[in-house]
N, C-alpha and C positions, 0 to 999 in steps of 0.2 A: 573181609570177604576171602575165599580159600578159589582156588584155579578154579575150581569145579566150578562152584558159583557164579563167577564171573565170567567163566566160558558160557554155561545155559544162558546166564543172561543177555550176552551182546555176540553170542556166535554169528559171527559172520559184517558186525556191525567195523566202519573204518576206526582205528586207532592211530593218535601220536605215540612216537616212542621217544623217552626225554626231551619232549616239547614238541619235536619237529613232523610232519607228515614226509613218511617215508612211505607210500602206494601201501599200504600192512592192512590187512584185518582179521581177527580173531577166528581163529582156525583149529586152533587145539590146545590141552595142557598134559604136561603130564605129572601126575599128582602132586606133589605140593613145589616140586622144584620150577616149575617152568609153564608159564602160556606159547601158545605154537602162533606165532604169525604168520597168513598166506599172503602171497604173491600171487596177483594174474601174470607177471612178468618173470625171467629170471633175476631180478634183484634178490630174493634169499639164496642164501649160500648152501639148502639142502633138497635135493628135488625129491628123495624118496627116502621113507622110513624102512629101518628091517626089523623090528622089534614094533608090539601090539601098543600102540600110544592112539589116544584119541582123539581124532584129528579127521576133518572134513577134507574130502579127495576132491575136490574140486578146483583145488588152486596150482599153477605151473613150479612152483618152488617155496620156501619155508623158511623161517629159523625160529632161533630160541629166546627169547626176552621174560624178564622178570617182572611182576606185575606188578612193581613198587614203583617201572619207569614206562606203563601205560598208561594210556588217559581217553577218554574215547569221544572221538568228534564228535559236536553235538552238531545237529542241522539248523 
């Protein structure tokens, strides 16, 4: 499954990142290097992008995770 993919598919859904629930959910990628995870809180370490990446503006802060160490909470 390539970022895109995975982003359409569970945008906005909650993720583990290497096992653990860290408050994350699938916010953005940017092409093949990176899924964007949002924050409602300041736990990500980036609250605003300056460069065109695609990414849902709805969340208080960000960062960057690799989608080899996501996994997404099932309900």
């Amino acid at each position: 499954m390539t970022n895109e993919e995975f982003f359409n598919a569970y945008r906005g859904e909650p993720v583990l990142y290497k096992g653990k629930d860290i408050g994350a959910y699938v916010a953005g990628y940017v092409e093949e290097k990176y899924i964007i995870l949002g924050f409602y809180d300041d736990k990500g370490c980036i609250l605003a992008f300056n460069t065109d990446v695609n990414v849902d503006e709805v969340y208080e802060s960000y960062r960057f995770a690799k989608l080899k160490y996501l996994k997404i909470i099932k309900s």
